[in-house]
PDB file of N, H, CA, C and O in Angstrom:
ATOM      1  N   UNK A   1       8.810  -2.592  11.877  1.00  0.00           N
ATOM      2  CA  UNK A   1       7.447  -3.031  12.050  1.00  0.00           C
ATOM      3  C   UNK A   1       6.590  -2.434  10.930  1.00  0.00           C
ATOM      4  O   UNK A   1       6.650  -1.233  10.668  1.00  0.00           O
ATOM      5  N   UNK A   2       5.651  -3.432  10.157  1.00  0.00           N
ATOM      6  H   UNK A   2       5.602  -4.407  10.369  1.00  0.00           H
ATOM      7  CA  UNK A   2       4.627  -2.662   9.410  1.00  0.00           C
ATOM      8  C   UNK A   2       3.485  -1.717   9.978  1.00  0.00           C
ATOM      9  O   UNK A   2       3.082  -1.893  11.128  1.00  0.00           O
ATOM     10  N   UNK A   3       2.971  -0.726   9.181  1.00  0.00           N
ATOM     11  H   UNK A   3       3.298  -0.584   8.247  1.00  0.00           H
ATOM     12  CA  UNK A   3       2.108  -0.070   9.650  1.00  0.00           C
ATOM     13  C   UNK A   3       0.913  -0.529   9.134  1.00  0.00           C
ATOM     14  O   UNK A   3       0.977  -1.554   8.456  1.00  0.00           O
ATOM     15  N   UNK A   4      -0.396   0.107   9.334  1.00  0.00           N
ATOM     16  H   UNK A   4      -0.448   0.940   9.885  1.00  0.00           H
ATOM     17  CA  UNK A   4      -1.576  -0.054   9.121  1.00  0.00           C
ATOM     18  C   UNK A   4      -1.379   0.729   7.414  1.00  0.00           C
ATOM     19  O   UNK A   4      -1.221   1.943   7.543  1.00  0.00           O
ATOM     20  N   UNK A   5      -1.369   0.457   6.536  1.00  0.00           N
ATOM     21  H   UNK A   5      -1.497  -0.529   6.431  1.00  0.00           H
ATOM     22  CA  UNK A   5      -1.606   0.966   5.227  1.00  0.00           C
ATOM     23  C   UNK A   5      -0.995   1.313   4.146  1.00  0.00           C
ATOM     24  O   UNK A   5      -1.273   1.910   3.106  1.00  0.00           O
ATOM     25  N   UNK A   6       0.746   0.332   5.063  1.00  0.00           N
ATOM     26  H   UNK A   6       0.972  -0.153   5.908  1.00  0.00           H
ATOM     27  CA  UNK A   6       1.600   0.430   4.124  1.00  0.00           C
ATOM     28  C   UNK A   6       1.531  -0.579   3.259  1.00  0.00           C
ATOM     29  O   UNK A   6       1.095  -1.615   3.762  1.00  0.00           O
ATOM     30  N   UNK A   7       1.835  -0.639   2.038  1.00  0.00           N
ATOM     31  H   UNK A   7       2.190   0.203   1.630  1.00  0.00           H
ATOM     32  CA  UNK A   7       2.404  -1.652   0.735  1.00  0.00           C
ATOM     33  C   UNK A   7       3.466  -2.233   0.685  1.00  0.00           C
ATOM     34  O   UNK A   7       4.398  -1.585   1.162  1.00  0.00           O
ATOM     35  N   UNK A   8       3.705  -3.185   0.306  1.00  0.00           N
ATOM     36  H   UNK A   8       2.949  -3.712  -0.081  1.00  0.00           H
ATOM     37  CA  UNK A   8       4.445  -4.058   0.181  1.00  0.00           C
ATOM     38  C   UNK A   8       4.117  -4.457  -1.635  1.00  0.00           C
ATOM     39  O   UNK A   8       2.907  -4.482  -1.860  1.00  0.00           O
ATOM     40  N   UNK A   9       4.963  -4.740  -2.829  1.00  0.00           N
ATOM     41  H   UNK A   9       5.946  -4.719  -2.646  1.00  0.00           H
ATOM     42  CA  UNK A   9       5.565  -5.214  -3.816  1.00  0.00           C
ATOM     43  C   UNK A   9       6.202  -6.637  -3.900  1.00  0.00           C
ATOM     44  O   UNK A   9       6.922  -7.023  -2.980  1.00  0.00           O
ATOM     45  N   UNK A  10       6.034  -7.164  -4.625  1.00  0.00           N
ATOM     46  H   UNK A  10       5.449  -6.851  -5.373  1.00  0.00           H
ATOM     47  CA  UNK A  10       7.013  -8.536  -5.269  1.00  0.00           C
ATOM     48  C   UNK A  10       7.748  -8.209  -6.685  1.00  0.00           C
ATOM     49  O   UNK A  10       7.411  -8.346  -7.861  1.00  0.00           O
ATOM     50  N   UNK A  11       8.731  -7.790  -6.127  1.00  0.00           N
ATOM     51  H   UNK A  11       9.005  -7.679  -5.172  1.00  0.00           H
ATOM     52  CA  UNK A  11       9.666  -7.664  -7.647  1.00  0.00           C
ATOM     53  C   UNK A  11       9.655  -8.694  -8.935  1.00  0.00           C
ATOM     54  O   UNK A  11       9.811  -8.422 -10.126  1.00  0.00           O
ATOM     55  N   UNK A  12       9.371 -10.225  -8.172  1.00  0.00           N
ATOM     56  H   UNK A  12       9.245 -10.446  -7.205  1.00  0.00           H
ATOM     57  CA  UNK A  12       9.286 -11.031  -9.743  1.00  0.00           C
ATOM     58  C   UNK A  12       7.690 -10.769  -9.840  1.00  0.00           C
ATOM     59  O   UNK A  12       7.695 -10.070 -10.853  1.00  0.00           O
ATOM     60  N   UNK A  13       6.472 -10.852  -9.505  1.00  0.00           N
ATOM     61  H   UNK A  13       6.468 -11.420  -8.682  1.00  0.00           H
ATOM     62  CA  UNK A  13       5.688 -11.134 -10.051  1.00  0.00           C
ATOM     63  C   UNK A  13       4.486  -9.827 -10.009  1.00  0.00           C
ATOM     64  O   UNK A  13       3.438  -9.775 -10.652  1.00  0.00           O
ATOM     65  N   UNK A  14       5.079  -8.739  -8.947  1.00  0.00           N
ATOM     66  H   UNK A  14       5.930  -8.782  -8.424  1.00  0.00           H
ATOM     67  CA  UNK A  14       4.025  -7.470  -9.009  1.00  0.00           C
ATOM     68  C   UNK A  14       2.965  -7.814  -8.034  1.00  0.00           C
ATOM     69  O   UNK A  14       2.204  -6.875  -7.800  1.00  0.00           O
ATOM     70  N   UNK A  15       2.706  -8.976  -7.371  1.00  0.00           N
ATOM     71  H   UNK A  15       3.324  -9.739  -7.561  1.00  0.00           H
ATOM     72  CA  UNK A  15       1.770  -8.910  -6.062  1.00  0.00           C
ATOM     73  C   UNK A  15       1.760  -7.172  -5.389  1.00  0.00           C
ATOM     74  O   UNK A  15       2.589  -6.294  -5.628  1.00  0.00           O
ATOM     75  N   UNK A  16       1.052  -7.122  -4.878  1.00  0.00           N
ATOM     76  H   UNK A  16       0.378  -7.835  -4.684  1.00  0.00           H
ATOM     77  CA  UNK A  16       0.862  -5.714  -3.667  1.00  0.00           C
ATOM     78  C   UNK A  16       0.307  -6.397  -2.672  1.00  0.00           C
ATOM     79  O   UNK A  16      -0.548  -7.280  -2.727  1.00  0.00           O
ATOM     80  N   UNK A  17       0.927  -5.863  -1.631  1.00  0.00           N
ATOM     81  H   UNK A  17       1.622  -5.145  -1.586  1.00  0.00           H
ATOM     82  CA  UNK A  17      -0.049  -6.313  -0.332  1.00  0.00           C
ATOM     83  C   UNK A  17      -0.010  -5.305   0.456  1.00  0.00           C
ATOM     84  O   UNK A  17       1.008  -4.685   0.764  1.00  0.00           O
ATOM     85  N   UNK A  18      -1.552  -5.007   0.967  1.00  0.00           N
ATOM     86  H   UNK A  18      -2.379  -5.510   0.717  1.00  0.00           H
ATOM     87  CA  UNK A  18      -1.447  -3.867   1.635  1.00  0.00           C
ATOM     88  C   UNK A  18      -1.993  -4.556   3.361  1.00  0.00           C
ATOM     89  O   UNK A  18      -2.760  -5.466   3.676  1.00  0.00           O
ATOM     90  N   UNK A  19      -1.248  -3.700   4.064  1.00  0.00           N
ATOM     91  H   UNK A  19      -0.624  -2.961   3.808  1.00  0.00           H
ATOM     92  CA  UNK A  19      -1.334  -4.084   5.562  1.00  0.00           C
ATOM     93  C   UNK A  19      -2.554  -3.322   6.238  1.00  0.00           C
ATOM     94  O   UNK A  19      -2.789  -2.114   6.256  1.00  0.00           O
ATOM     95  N   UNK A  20      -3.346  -4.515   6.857  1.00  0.00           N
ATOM     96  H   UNK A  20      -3.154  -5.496   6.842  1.00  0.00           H
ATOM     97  CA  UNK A  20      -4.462  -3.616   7.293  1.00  0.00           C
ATOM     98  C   UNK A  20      -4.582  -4.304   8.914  1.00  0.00           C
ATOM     99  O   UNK A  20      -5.497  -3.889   9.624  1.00  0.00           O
ATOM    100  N   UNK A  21      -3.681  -5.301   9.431  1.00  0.00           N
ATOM    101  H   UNK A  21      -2.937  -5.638   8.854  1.00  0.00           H
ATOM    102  CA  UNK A  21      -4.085  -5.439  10.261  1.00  0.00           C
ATOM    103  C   UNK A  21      -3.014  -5.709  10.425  1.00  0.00           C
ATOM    104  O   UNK A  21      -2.683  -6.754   9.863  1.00  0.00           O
ATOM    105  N   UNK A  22      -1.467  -4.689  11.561  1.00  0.00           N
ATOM    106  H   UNK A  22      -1.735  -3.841  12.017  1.00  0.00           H
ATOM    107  CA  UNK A  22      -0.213  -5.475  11.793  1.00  0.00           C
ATOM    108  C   UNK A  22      -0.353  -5.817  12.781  1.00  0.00           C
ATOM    109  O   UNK A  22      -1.075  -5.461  13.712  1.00  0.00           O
ATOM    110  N   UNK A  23       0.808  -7.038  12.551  1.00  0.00           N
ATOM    111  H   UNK A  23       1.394  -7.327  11.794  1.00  0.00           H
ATOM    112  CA  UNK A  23       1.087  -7.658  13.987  1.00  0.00           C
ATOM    113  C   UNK A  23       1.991  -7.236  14.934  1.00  0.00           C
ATOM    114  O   UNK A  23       1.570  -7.370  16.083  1.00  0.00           O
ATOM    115  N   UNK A  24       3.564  -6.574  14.789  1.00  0.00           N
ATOM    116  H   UNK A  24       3.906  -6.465  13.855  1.00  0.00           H
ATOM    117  CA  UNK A  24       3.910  -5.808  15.549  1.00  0.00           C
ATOM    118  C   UNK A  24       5.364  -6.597  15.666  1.00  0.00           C
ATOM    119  O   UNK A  24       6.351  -6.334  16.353  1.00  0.00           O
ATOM    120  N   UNK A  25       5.126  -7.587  14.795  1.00  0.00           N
ATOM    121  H   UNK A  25       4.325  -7.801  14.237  1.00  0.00           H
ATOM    122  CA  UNK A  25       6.892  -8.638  14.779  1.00  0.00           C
ATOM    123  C   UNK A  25       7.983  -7.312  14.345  1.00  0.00           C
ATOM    124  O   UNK A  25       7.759  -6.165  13.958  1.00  0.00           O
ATOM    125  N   UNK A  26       9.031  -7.946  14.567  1.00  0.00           N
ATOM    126  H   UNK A  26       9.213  -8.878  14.881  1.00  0.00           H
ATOM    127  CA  UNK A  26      10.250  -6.956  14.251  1.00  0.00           C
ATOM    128  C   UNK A  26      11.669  -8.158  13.761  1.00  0.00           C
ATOM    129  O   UNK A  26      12.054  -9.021  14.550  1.00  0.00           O
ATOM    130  N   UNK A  27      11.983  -8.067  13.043  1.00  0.00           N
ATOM    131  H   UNK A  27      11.671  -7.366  12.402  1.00  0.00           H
ATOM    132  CA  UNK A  27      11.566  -7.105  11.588  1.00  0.00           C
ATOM    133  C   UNK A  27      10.715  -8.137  10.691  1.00  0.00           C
ATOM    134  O   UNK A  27      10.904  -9.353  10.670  1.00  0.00           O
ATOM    135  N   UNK A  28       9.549  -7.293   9.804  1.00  0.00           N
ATOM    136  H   UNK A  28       9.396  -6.305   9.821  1.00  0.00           H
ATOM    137  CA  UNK A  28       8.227  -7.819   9.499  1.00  0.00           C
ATOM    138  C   UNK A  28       9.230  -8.070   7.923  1.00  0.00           C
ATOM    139  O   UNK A  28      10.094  -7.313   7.479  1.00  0.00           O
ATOM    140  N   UNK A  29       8.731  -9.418   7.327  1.00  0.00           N
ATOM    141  H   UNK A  29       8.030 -10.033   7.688  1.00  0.00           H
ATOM    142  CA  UNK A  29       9.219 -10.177   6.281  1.00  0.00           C
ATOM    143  C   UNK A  29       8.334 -10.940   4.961  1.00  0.00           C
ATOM    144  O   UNK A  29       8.309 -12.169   4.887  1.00  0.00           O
ATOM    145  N   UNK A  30       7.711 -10.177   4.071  1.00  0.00           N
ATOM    146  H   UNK A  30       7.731  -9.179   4.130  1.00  0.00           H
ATOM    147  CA  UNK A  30       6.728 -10.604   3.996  1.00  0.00           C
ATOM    148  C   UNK A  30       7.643 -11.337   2.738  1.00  0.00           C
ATOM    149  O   UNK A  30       8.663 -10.872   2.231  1.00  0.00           O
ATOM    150  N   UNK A  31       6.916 -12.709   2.374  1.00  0.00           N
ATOM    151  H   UNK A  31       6.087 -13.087   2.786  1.00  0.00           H
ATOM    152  CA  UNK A  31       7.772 -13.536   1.247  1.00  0.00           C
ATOM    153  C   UNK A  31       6.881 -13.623   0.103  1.00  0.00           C
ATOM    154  O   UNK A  31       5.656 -13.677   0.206  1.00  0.00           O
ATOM    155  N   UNK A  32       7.475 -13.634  -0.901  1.00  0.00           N
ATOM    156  H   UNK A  32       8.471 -13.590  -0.985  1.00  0.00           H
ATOM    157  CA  UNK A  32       6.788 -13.586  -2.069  1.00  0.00           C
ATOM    158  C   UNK A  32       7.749 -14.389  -3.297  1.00  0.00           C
ATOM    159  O   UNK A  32       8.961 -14.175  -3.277  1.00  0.00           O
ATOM    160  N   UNK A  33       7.299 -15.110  -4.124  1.00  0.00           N
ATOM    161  H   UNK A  33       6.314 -15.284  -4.140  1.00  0.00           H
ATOM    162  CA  UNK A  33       8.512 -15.501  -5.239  1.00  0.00           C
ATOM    163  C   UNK A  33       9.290 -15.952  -4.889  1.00  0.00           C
ATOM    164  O   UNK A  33      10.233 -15.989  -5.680  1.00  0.00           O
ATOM    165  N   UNK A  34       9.555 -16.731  -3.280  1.00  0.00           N
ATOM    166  H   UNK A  34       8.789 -16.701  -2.638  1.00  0.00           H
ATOM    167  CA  UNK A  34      10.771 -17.045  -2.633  1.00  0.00           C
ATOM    168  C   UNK A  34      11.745 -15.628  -2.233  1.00  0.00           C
ATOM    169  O   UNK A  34      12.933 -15.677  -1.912  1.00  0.00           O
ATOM    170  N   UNK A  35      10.974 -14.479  -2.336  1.00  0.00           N
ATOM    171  H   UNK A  35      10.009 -14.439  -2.597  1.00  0.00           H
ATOM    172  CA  UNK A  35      12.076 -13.822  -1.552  1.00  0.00           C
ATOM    173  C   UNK A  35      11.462 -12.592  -1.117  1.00  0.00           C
ATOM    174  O   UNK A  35      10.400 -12.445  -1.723  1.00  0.00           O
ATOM    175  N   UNK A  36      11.752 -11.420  -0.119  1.00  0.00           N
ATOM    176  H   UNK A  36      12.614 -11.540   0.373  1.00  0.00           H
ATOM    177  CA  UNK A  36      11.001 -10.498   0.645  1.00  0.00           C
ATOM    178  C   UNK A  36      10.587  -9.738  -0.649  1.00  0.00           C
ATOM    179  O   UNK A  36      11.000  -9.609  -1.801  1.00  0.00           O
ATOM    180  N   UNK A  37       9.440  -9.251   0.222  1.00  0.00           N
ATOM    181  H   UNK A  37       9.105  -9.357   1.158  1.00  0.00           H
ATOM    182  CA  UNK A  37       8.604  -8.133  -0.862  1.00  0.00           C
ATOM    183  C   UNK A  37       9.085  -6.821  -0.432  1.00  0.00           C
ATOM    184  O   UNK A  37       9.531  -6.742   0.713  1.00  0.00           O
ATOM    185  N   UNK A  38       9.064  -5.827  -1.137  1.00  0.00           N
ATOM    186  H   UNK A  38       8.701  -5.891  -2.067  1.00  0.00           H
ATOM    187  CA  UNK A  38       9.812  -4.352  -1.337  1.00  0.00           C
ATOM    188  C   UNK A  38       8.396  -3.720  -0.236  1.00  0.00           C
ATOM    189  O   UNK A  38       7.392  -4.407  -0.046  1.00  0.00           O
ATOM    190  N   UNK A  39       8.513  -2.876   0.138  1.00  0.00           N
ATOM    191  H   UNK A  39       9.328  -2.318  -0.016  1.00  0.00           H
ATOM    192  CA  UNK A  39       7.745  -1.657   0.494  1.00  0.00           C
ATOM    193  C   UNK A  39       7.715  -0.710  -0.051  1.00  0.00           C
ATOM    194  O   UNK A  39       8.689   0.036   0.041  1.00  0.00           O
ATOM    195  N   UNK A  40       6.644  -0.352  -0.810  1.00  0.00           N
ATOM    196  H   UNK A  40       5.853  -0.958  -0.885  1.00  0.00           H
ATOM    197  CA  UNK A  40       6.163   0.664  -2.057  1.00  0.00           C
ATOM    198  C   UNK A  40       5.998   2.093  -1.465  1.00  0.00           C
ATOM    199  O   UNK A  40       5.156   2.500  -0.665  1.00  0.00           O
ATOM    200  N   UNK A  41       6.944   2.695  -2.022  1.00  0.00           N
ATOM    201  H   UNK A  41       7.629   2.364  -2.672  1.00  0.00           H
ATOM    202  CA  UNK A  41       6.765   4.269  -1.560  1.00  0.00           C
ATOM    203  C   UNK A  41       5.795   4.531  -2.492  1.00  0.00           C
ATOM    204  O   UNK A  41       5.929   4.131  -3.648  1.00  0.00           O
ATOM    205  N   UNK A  42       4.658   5.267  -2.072  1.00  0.00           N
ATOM    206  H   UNK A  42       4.549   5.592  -1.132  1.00  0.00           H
ATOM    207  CA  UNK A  42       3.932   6.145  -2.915  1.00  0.00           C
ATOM    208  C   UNK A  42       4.319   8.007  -3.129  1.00  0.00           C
ATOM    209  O   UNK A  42       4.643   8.840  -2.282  1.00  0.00           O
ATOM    210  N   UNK A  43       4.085   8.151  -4.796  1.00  0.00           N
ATOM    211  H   UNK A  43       3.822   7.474  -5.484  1.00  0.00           H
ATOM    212  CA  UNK A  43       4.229   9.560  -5.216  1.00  0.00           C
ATOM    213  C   UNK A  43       3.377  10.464  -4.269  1.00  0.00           C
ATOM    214  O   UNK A  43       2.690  10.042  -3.339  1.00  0.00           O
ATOM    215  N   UNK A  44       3.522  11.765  -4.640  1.00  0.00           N
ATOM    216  H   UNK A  44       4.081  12.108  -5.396  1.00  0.00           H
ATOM    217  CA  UNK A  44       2.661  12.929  -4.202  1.00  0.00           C
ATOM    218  C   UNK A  44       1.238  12.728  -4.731  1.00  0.00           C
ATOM    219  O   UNK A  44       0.205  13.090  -4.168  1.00  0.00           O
ATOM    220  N   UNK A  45       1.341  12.142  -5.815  1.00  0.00           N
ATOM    221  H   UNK A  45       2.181  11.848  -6.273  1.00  0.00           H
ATOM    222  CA  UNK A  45       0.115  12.339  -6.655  1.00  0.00           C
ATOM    223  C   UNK A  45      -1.178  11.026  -6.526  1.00  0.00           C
ATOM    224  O   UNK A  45      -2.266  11.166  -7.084  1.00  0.00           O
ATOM    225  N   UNK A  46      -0.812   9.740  -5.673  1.00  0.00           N
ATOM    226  H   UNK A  46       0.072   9.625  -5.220  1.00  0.00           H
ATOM    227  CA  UNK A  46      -1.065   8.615  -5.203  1.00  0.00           C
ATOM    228  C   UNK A  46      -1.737   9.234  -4.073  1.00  0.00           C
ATOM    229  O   UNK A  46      -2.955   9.054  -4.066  1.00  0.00           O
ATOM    230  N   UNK A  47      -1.151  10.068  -2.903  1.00  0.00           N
ATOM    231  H   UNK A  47      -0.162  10.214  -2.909  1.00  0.00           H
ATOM    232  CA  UNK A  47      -1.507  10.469  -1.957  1.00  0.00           C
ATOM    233  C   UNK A  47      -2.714  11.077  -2.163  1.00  0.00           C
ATOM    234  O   UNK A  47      -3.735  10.770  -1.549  1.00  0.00           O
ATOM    235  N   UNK A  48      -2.621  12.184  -3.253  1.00  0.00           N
ATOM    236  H   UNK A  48      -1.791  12.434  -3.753  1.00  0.00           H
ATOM    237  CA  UNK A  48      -3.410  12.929  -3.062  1.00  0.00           C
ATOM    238  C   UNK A  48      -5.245  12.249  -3.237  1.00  0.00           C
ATOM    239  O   UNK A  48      -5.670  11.254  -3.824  1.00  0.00           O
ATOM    240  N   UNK A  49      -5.776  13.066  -2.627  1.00  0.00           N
ATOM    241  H   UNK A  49      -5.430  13.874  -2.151  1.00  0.00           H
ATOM    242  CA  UNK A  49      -7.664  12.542  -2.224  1.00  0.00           C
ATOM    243  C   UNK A  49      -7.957  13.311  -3.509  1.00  0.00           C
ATOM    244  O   UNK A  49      -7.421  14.405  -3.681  1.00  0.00           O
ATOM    245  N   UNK A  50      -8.918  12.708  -4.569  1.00  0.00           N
ATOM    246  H   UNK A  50      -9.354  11.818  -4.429  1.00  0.00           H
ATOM    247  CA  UNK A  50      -9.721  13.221  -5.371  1.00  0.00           C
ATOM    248  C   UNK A  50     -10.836  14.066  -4.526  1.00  0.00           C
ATOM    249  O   UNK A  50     -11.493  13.786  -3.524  1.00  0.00           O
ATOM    250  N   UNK A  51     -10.760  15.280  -5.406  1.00  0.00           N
ATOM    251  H   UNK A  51     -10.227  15.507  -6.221  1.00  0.00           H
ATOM    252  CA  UNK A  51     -12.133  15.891  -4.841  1.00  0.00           C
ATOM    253  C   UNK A  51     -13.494  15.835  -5.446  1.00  0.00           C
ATOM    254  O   UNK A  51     -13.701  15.928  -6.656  1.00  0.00           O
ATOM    255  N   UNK A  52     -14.445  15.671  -4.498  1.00  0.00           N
ATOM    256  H   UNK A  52     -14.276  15.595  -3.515  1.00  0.00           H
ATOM    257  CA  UNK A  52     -15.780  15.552  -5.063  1.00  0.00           C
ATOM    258  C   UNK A  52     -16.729  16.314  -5.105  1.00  0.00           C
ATOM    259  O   UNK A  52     -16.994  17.160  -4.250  1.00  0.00           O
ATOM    260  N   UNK A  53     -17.444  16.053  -6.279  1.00  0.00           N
ATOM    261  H   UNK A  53     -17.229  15.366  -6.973  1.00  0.00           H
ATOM    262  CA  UNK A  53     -18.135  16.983  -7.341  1.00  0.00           C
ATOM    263  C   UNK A  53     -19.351  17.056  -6.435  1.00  0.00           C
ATOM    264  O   UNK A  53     -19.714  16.263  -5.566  1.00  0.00           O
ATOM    265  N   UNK A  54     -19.909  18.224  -6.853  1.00  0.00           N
ATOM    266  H   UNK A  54     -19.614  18.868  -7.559  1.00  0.00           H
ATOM    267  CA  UNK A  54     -20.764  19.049  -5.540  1.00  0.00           C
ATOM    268  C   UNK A  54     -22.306  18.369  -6.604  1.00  0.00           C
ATOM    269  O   UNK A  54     -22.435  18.099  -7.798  1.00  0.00           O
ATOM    270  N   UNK A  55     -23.195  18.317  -5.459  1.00  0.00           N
ATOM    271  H   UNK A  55     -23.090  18.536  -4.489  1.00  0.00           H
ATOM    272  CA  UNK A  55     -24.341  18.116  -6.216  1.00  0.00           C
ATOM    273  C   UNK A  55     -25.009  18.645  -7.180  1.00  0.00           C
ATOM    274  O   UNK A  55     -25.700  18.192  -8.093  1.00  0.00           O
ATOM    275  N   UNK A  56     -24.568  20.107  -6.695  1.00  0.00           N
ATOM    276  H   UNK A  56     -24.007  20.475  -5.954  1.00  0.00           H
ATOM    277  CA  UNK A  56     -25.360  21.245  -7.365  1.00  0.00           C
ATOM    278  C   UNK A  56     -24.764  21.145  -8.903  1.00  0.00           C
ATOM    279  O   UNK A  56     -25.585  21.374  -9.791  1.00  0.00           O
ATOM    280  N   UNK A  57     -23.417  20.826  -9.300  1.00  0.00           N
ATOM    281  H   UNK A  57     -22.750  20.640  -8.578  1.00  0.00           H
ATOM    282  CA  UNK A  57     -23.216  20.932 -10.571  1.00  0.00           C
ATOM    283  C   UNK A  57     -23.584  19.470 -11.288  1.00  0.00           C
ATOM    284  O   UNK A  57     -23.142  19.184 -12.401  1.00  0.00           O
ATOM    285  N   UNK A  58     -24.211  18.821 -10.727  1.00  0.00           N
ATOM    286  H   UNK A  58     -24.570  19.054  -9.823  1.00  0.00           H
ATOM    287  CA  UNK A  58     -25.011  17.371 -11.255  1.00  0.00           C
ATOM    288  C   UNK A  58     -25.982  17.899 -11.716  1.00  0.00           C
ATOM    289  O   UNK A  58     -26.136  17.797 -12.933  1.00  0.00           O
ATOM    290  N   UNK A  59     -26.842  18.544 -11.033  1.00  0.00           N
ATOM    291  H   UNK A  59     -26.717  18.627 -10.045  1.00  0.00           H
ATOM    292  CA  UNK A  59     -28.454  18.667 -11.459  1.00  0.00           C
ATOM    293  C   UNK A  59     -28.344  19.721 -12.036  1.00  0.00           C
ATOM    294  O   UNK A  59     -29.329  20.248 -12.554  1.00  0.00           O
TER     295      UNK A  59
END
């Protein structure tokens, strides 16, 4: 089953699709190019949240 925020890939053409609303089918098949799309593992470094710059060093 897909989750809420996983990716999905198309090996011929590089589509992404990201899941924001699953449905809960088993097993989830998404088609692309005539054939299933990959599920994109993301790095450590994808994950990670940018941190944000404090006001005080703006002004």
């Amino acid at each position: 089953m897909a989750k809420k925020g996983e990716k999905y890939k198309c090996e011929e053409c590089g589509l992404i699709v990201l899941v924001e609303d699953p449905c809960g089918c088993e097993p989830v098949e998404i088609i692309c190019c005539g054939a299933p799309m990959k599920p994109v593992k993301e790095t450590a470094k994808a994950k990670a949240k940018p941190k944000a710059e404090s006001k005080a060093k703006k002004q």
